[in-house]
Structures are given as C-alpha cells and as structure tokens.
N, C-alpha and C positions, 0 to 999 in steps of 0.2 A: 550493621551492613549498610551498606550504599542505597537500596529499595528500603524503604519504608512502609509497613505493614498496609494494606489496602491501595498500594500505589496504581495507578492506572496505565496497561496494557492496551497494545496496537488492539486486540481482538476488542478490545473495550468499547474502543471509536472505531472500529471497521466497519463499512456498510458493507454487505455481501447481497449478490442477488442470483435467483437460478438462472438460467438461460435461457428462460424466457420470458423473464424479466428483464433480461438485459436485450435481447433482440426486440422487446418493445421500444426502449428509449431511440427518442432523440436524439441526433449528435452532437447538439449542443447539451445535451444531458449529461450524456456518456464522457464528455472534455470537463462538465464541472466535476462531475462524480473521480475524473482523474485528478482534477487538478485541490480537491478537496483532500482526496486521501494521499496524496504527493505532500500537501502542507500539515496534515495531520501528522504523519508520518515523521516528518522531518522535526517537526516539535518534538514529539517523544524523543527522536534522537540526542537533539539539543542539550533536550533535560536528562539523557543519561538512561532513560526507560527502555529501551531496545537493547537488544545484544545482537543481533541479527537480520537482517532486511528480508520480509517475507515474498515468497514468490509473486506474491501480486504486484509488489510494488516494484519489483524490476521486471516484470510484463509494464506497467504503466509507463516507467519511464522509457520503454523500446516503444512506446506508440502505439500500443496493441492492447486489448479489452481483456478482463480476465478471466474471459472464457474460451476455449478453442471456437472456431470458426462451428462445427457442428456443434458444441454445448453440452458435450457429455460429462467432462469433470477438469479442473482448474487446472491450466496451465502445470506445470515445474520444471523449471530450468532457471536458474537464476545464473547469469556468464559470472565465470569467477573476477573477483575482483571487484563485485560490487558493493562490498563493504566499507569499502572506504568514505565512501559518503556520508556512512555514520558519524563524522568528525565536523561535518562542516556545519555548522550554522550560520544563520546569518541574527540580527538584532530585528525584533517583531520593532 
C-alpha cells in the first residue's frame, strides 16, 4: 500500500485546545497556532498522508479560530470544494 505501517497522521501533529484555552491566547498566538497547523497540514498533504482536509483547517483558512464564538464544540462545515488543495505543494 501507499501508507507505510506507523506513518504519521494530521491527529498526530494537531494541536487542539478547549475554549478556554483558546479565548486565553493572544492574537498573535492564535495567527501562529493558524499558520503552524496551515503548514503542517499542507506537508502531510504533499507527502500523500491525508485523504481529506479536516474541519479545522478549512475554518483556519476562512480566518476564523476553531472554535465557535461561544466555545461549546468545533466548528463543521467545511465549503465543498475544498479538497482540492490537497494537490498543491510547494518545495520546503
């Protein structure tokens, strides 16, 4: 198969926080914490390790945290069509 036993999953490198953890940070926290799991993300892609782009990360790329505004449970909505991202790489 494609995956190789033990290969490493988005859940892997995801950082997650409750919501009130997240309504502590900083804004400049909250834009590295985007732009960290934006670049993680898109590496797994790269190398083949995703199949599917998880709700957070297309809350992240709308500019929005991923939590709802009150903090009671994660986003879901991801617009159709956002897989296709899965294809693009760029060279680290």
């Amino acid at each position: 198969g494609a995956l190789s036993r033990g290969s490493v999953t988005f859940q892997d490198v995801a950082v997650t926080f409750t919501p009130e953890e997240w309504g502590r940070l900083a804004a400049p926290q909250k834009e590295l914490y985007r732009e960290v799991m934006l670049e993680n993300f898109g590496h797994l892609a790269c190398l083949g390790l995703v199949i599917s782009k998880p709700d957070v990360i297309c809350q992240l790329e709308r500019g929005e945290g991923p939590w709802k505004p009150e903090g009671d449970a994660p986003l879901s909505s991801c617009a159709g069509g956002s897989k296709n991202q899965l294809n693009k790489c760029s060279v680290w």
